[in-house]
C-alpha positions in Angstrom: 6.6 2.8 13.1 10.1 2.9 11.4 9.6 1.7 7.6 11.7 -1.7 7.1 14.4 -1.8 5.4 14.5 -3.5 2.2 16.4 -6.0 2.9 14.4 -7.3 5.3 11.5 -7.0 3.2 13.0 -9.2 0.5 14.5 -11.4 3.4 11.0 -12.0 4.8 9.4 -12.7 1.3 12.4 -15.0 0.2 11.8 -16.9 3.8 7.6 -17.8 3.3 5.7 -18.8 1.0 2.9 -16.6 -0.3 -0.5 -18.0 0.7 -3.2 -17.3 -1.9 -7.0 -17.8 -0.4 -9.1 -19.9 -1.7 -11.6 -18.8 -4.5 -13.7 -19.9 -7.4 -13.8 -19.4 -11.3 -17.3 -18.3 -11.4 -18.7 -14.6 -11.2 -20.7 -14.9 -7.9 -23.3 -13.2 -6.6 -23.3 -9.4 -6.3 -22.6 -8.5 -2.7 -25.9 -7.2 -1.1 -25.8 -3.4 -0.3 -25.4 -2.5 2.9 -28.4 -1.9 5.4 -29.6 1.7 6.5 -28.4 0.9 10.1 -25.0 0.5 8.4 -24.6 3.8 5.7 -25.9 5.6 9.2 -22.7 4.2 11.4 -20.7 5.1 8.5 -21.7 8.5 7.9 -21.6 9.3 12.1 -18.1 7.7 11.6 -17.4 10.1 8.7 -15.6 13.1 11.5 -14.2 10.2 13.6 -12.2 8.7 10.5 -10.7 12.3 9.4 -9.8 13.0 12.5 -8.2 9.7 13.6 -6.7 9.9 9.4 -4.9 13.3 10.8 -3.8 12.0 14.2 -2.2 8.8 12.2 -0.6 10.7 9.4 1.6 13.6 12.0 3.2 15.1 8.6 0.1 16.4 7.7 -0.8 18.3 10.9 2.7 19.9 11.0 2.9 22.9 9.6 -0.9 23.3 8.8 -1.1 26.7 10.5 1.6 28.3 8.2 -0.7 26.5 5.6 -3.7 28.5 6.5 -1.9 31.8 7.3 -0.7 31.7 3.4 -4.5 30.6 2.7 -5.4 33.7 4.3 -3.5 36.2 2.9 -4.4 34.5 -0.1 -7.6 35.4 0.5 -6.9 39.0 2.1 -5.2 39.9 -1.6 -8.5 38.6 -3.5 -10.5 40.2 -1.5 -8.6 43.4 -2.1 -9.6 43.5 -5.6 -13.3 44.0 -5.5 -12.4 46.7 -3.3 -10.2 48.7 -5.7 -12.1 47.9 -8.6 -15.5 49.6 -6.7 -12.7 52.8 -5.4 -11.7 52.9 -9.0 -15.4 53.5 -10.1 -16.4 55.6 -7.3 -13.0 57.9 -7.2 -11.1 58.0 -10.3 -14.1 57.5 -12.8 -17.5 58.6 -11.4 -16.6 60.9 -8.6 -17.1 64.3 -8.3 -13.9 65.4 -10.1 -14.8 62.6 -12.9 -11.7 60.8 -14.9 -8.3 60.5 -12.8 -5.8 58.7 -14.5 -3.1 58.8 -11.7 -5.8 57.4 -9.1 -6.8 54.9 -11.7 -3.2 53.9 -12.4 -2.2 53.6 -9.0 -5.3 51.7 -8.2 -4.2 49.7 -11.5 -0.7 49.0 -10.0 -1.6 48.2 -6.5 -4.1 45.5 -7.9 -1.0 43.9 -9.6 1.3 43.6 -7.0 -1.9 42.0 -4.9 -2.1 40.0 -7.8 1.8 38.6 -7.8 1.3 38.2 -4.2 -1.6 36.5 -4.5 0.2 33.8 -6.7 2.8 33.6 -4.4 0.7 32.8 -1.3 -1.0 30.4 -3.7 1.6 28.4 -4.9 3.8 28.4 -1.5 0.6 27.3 0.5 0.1 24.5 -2.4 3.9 23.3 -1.9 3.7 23.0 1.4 0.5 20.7 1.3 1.6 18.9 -1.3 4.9 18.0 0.1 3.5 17.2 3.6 0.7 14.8 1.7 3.9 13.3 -0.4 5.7 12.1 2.6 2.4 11.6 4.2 1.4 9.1 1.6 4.7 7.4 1.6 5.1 6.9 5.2 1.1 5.4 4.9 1.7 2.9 2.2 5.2 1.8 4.3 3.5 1.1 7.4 0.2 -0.5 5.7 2.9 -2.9 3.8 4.9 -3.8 6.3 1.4 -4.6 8.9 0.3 -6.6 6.1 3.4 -8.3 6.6 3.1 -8.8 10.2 -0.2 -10.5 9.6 -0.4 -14.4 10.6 -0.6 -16.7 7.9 -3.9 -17.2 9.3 -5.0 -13.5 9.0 -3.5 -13.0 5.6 -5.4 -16.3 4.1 -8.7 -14.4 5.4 -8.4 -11.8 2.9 -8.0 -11.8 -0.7 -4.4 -10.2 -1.7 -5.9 -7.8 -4.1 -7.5 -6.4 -1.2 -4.3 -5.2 0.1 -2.9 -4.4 -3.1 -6.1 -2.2 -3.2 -5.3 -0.5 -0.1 -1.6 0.2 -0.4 -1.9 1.5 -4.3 -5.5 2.3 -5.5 -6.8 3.4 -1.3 -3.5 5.7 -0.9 -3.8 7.0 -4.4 -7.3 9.0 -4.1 -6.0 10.2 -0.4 -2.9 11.5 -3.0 -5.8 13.6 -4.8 -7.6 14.4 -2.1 -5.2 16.1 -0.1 -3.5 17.6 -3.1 -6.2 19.5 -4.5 -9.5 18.7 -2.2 -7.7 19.4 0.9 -6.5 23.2 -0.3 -9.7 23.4 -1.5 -11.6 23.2 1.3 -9.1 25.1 3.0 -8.5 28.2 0.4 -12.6 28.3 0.3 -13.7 28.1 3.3 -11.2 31.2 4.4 -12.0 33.1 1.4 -16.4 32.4 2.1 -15.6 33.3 6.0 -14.0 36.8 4.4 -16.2 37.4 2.3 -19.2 36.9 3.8 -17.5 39.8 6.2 -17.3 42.3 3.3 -20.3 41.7 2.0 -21.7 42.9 5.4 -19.5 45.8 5.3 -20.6 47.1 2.1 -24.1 46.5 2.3 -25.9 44.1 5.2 -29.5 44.0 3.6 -27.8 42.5 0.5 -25.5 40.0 2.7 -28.4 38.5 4.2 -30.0 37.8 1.1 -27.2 36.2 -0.5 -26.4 34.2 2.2 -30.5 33.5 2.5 -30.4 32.1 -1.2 -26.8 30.0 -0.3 -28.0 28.8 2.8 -30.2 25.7 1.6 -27.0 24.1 0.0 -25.7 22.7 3.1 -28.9 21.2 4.0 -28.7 19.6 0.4 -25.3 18.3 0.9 -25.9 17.1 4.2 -28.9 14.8 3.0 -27.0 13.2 0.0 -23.8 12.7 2.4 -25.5 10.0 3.9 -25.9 8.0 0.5 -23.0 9.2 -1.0 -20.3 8.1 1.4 -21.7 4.7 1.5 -21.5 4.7 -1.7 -18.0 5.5 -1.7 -17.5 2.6 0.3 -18.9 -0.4 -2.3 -16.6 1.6 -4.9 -13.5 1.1 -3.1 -14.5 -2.2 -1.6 -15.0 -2.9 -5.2 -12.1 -1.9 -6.9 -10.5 -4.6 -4.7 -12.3 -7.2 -5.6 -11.4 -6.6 -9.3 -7.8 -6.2 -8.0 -7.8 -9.6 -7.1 -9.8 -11.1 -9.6 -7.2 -9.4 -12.3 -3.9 -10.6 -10.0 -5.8 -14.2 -10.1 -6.5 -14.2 -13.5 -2.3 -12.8 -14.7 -0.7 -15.3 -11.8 -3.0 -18.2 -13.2 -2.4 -17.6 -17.5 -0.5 -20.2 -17.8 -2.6 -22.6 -15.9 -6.2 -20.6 -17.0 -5.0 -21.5 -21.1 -3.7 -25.2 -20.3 -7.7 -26.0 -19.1 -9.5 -23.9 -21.3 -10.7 -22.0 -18.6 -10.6 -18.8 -20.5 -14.5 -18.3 -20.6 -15.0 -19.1 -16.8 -12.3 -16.6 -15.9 -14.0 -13.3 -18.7 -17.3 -14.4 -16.5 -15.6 -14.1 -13.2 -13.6 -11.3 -14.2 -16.5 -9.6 -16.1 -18.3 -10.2 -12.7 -16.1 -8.7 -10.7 -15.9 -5.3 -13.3 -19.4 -5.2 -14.2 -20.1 -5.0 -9.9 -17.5 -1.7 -9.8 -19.3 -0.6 -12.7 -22.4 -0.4 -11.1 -21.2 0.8 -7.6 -19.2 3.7 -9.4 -22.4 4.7 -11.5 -24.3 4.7 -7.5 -21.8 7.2 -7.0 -21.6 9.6 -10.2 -25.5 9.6 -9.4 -24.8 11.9 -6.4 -22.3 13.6 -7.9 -24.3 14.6 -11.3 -26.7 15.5 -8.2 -24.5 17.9 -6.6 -22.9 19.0 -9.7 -25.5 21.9 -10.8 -26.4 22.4 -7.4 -23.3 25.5 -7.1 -23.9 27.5 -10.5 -28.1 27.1 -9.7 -28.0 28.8 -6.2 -24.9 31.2 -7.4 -26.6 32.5 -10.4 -30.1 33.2 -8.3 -28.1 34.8 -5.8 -26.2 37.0 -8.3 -29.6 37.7 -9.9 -31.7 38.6 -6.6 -28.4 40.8 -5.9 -28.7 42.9 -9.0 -32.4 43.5 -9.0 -32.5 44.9 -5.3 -29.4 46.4 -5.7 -30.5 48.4 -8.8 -33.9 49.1 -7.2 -32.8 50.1 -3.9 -29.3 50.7 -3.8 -29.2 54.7 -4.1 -31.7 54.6 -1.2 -29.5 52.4 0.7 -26.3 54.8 0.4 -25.1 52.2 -2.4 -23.3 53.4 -4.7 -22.6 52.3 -8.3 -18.9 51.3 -7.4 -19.9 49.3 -3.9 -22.4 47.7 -5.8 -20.4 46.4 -8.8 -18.0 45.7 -5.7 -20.7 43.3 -4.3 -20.9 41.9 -7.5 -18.2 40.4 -7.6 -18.1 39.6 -4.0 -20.9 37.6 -4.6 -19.3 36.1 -7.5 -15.6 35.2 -5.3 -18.4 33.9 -2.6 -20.6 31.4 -4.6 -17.2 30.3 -7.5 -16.1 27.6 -4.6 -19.8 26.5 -4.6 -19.3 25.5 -8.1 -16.5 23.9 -7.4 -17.9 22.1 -4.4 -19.8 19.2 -6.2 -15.3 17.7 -7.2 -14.3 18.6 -3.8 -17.0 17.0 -2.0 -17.1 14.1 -4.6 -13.4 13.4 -4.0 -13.7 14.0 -0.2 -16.2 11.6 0.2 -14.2 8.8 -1.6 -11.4 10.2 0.2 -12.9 8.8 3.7 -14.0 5.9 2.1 -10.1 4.9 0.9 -9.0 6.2 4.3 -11.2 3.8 6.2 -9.8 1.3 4.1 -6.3 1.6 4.6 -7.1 2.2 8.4 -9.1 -1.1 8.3 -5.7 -2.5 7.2 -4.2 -1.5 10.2 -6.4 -2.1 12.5 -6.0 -5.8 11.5 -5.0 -7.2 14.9 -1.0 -8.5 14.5 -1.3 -11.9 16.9 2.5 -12.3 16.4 3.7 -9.5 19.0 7.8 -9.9 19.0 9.2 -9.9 22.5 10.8 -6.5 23.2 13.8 -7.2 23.8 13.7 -11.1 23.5 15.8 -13.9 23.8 18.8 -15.2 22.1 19.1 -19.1 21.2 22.7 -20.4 20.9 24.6 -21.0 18.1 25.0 -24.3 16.3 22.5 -26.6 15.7 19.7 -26.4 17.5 16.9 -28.8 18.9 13.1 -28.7 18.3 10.5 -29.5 20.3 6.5 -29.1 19.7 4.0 -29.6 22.6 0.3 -30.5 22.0 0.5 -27.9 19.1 -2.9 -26.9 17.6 -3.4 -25.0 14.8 -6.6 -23.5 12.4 -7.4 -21.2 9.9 -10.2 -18.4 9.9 -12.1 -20.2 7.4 -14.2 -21.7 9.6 -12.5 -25.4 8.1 -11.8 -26.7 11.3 -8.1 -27.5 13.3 -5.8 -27.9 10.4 -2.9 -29.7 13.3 -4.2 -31.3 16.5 -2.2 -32.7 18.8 1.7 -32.6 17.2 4.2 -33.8 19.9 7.2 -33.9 18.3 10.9 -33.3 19.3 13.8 -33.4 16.8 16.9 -33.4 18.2 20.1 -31.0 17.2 21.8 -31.8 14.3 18.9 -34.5 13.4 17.0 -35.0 9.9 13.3 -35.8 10.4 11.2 -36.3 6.9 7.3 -35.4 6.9 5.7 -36.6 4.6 1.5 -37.3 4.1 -1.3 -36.8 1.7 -1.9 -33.3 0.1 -3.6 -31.2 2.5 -2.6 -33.0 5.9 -1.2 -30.2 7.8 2.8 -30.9 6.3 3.4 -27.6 5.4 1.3 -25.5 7.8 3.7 -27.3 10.5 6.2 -26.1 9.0 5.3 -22.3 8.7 4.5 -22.6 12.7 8.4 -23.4 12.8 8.8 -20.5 11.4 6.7 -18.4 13.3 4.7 -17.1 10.6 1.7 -18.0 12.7 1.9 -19.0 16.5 -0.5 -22.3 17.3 -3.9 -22.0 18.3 -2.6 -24.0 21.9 0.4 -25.5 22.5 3.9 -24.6 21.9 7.2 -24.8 19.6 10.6 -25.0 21.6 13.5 -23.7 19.8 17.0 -24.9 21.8 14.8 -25.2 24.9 13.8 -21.4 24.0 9.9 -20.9 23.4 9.3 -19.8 19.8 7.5 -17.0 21.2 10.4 -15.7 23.2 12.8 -15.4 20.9 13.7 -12.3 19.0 13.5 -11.7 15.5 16.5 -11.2 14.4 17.7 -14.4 16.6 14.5 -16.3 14.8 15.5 -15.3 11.4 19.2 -15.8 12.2 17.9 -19.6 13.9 15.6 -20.7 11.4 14.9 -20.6 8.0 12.1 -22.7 5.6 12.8 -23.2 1.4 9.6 -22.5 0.2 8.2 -25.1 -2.4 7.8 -22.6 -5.6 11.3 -21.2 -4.7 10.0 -17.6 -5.3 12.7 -15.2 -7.0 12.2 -11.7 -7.5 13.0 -9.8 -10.9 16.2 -9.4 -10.4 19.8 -11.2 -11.7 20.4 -14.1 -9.7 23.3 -12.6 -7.9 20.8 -10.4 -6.1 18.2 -12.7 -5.2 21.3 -15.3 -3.6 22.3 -11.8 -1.7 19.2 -11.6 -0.1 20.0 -14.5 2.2 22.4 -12.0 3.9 22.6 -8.7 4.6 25.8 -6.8 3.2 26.7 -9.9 1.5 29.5 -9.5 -0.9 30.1 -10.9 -4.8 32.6 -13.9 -3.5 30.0 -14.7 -0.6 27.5 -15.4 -3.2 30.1 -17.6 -5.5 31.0 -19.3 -2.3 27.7 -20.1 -1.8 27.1 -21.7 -5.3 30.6 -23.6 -5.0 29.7 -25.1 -1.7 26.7 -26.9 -3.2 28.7 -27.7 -6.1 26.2 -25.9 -8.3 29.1 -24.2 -10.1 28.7 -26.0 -13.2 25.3 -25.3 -13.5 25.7 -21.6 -13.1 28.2 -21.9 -15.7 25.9 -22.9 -18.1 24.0 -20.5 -17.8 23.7 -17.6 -20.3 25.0 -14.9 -18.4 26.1 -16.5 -14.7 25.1 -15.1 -11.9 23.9 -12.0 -14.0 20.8 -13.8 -15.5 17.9 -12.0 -14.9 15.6 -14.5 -12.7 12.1 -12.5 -14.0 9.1 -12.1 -12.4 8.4 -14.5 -9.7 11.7 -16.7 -11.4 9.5 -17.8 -14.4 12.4 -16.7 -16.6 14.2 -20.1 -15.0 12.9 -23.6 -14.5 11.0 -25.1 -11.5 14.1 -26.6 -11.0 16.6 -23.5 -11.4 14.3 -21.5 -9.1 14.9 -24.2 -6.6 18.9 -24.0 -6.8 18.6 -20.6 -6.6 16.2 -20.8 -3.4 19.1 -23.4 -2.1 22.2 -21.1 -2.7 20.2 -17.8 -1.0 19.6 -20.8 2.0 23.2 -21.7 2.4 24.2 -17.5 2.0 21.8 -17.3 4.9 23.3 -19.8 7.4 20.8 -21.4 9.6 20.9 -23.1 12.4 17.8 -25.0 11.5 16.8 -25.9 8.1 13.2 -26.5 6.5 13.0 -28.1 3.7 9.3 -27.8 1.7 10.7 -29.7 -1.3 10.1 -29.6 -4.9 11.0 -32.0 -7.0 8.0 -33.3 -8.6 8.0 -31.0 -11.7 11.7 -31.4 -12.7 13.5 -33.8 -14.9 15.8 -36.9 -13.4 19.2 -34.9 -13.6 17.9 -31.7 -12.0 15.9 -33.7 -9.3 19.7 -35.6 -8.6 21.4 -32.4 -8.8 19.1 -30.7 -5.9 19.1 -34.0 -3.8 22.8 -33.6 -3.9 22.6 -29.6 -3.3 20.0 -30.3 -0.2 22.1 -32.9 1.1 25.0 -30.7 1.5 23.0 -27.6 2.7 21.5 -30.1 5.6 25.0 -31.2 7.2 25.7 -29.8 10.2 22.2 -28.5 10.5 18.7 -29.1 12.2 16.9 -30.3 9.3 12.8 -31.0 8.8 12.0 -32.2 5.0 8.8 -32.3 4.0 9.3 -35.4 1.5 7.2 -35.1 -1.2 9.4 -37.8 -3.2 10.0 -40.6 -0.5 14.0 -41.5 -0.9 14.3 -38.2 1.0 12.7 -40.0 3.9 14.7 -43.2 3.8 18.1 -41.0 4.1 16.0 -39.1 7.4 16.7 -40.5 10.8 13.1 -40.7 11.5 9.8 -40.3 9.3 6.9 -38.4 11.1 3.7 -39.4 8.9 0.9 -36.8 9.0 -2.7 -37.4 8.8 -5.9 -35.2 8.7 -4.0 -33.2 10.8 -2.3 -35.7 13.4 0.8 -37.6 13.7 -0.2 -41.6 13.1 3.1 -43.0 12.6 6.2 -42.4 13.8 9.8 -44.0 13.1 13.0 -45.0 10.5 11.7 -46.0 7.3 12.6 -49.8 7.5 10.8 -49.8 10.9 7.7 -48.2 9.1 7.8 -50.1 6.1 8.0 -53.3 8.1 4.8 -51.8 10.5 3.0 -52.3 7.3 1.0 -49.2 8.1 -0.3 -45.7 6.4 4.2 -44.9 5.3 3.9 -48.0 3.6 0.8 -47.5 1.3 2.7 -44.3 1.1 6.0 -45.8 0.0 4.4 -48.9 -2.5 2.5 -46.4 -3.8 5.3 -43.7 -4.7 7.7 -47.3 -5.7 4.7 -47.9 -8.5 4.9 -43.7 -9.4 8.5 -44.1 -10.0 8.4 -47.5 -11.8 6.2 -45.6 -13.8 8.1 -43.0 -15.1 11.1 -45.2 -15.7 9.3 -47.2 -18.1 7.7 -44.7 -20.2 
């Protein structure tokens, strides 16, 4: 998948509005652990997802057998030592013409060049890993990001966001160590066992047996606490996103958590949340403090079972004192990557755990499927038209929109408006195609939503999210967003069409002001005019408003209801009202209900109907009456 440029990854956040799931302040239960039948799926799955990890990552597999050809001379030179440390002994020191200091010297010299070489196998072999794993790693976390990205609306308010933090940063991160240092690892030791093991034989096959004998029982150990420990592995990671989330929550919501005193409720649902990784990580470190001595235990019986036959029956074997101190530390090069094994197999373990993760992540099915090529619409304004259009979210809530007929016609200004939670906005993302209905359809200048390409739909349509989200960046920058390769003057021209240039001017430092994280360095109302300016950069052909305008005092409010009114002419224009004046300017009001369309008309005709727009509109009247008096 070709990684998105960033552009259009600013472009596509700029264009939606970030839907947070629903969740509670309280701690919650501990999630139960999973059943037998499950650690045993996981564990058969253990090969499957390493395999399947290698066949989605391709940068890893290329260039792995130059990776194990330096592994094996790597090997070849260590192995080499032994061998001239027991020629040593038996030729230049205890041989028949006793002490030869040029053998012993060349012997001496040899074993250093092995040596250099061996450090340069080492470190070339590490290189190469680590670079493939680097660009591995990067490619992973782009093509997890942009799937997440490709999600529905309805698939991403399913999961919790610090889940897929969790995957693209914490999930990536361990596969990072793993295949950095677990991956040579396993690679270096198991070709440097395998040779040996062979040398061992050579020198003396009575001993060989009886170290491998003694070694032996360590796989059967490992493969018994497998079956807990990568389960285990799998409540840690699913853990550390769940804290992810409950931390993102608990930063996003300061402002909000202080204003209610909800600081208490948050440390218990926070401490929840920790005190659950806690206890999943210390199921974990059990198996590892398990495995830990398991190495040095067998490697120092088998070194001492090794001496004592050796030096019992190693002259009647043909041993001699050099092949035996040879075996040594044979035995010794064969049993140090069994110490070693309790942090590789520790880290490979969590390793596939993070991996199945991140592969869980893309496995999420992606319901919106972009034509290939797809349709163009034409320019100009353009007409809308939605046919029995259903809609619901996976919460198991029930239909969110049932039954929406609707057609707006080019160049028109239809108003929503409707009690919180009536299905306003989710109409609107449909518009957008950041979900397609559950039936029914959305017709786009007598083009089928569906149909239409990408770039024509982002070109076509384009919604002003209610928080007006900004990135942390200077204003300038977040207006160029709107369009790709947009120049300084097009951003200006942009501000001076919606006769905002006075307020930039009073601003600090213009179009240079750094907007901060989120925009929270400007007003509610600044972050709107910039979200309007980045809107009239981008040009649409269809323009949905999600306005906000509650939270802002009279002068901003009349500046952005001038600023909207210009961005709308000449365009296709859906408001959702929250203030109602928008809807008297509209040519027709569409009033939205538990989900359905009950009224339908121009604001006199509804206010004369008497109906649900006119509670609506006395209601919002007395609001306004309100806040004029005090």
């Amino acid at each position: 998948m070709t990684p998105p440029h960033r552009s259009e990854e600013a472009l596509a956040l700029a264009r939606a509005e970030e839907v947070a799931p629903p969740s509670t302040l309280d701690g919650g239960p501990p999630t139960e652990p999973p059943r037998a039948e499950e650690r045993s799926v996981r564990v058969e799955g253990a090969w499957h997802v390493l395999r399947r990890g290698l066949r989605e990552s391709p940068e890893l597999r290329a260039g792995l057998g130059f990776t194990v050809i330096l592994a094996l001379a790597n090997a070849i030179g260590r192995l080499i030592l032994p061998v001239l440390i027991g020629f040593t002994l038996d030729r230049g020191l205890l041989g028949p013409e006793g002490f030869r200091p040029g053998l012993v010297a060349s012997a001496c010299a040899v074993a250093a060049i092995v040596v250099a070489g061996v450090y340069v196998a080492g470190r070339a072999a590490y290189i190469r890993l680590v670079r493939a794993s680097e660009t591995a790693l990067r490619n992973l976390r782009v093509r997890a990001f942009a799937h997440i990205h490709d999600l529905s609306i309805a698939e991403q308010t399913a999961e919790k966001r610090g889940a897929f933090v969790a995957r693209v940063t914490a999930d990536v991160d361990i596969l990072g160590q793993f295949m950095e240092w677990g991956a040579i690892s396993w690679i270096t030791s198991g070709i440097l066992m395998a040779g040996t093991a062979v040398l061992m034989f050579v020198y003396s096959w009575q001993l060989a047996l009886l170290t491998l004998v003694i070694v032996a029982p360590i796989a059967f150990v490992m493969r018994v606490l497998q079956r807990g420990m990568l389960a285990a592995y799998e409540r840690v990671r699913a853990r550390i996103g769940e804290t992810l989330s409950a931390v993102s929550e608990s930063v996003m919501g300061a402002a909000v958590i202080r204003a209610y005193g909800l600081d208490r409720r948050v440390e218990v649902r926070l401490g929840g949340a920790i005190r659950r990784q806690y206890e999943a990580q210390m199921n974990a470190n059990r198996y590892q403090a398990t495995i830990f001595p398991i190495g040095d235990l067998f490697g120092a019986v088998a070194t001492a079972a090794v001496v004592a036959v050796g030096v019992t029956f190693g002259a009647d074997s043909g041993l001699t004192v050099g092949g035996l101190v040879a075996f040594l530390f044979l035995v010794a090069m064969f049993v140090d990557p069994l110490s070693e094994l309790s942090e590789t197999f520790d880290m490979t373990q969590s390793a596939i755990a993070g991996w199945r993760k991140v592969l869980g992540v893309l496995d999420l099915p992606v319901e919106l499927v972009e034509p290939d090529p797809g349709r163009s619409v034409s320019a100009g304004p353009l007409s809308i038209r939605a046919e029995g259009v259903e809609f619901a979210y996976r919460d198991g809530g029930g239909p969110v929109l049932r039954g929406i007929d609707v057609e707006v016609p080019a160049g028109g200004h239809v108003a929503i408006v409707g009690e919180t939670g009536c299905g306003k906005t989710t109409f609107a993302k449909l518009l957008c195609r950041l979900a397609d209905p559950s039936s029914g359809r959305i017709v786009l200048g007598e083009v089928d939503l569906r149909e239409i390409s990408r770039e024509a739909r982002r070109r076509a349509v384009l919604m002003v999210p209610q928080d007006g989200f900004l990135f942390d960046t200077t204003i300038r920058e977040n207006v160029r967003f709107g369009r790709a390769g947009a120049e300084d003057r097009d951003v200006e021209a942009a501000f001076a069409s919606l006769d905002l240039d006075g307020w930039l001017g009073g601003l600090p430092e213009g179009l240079d002001t750094n907007a901060g994280e989120r925009g929270e360095a400007l007003s509610v109302g600044e972050r709107q005019l910039v979200a309007l300016a980045r809107a009239q950069l981008a040009s649409p052909e269809c323009l949905i408003l999600d306005e906000a305008t509650s939270a802002v005092d009279p002068q901003t409010e009349r500046i952005i209801a001038e600023a909207l009114g210009r961005l709308s002419r000449g365009r296709t224009t859906l408001s959702i009202a929250h203030r109602l004046s928008t809807a008297e300017s509209a040519d027709s009001v569409l009033v939205f209900d538990r989900g359905k369309i009950v009224e339908r008309g121009a604001h006199s005709e509804l206010i004369e109907r008497g109906g649900v727009y006119a509670a609506l509109y006395r209601s919002w009247l007395g609001e306004v009456a309100e806040q004029v008096a005090s």
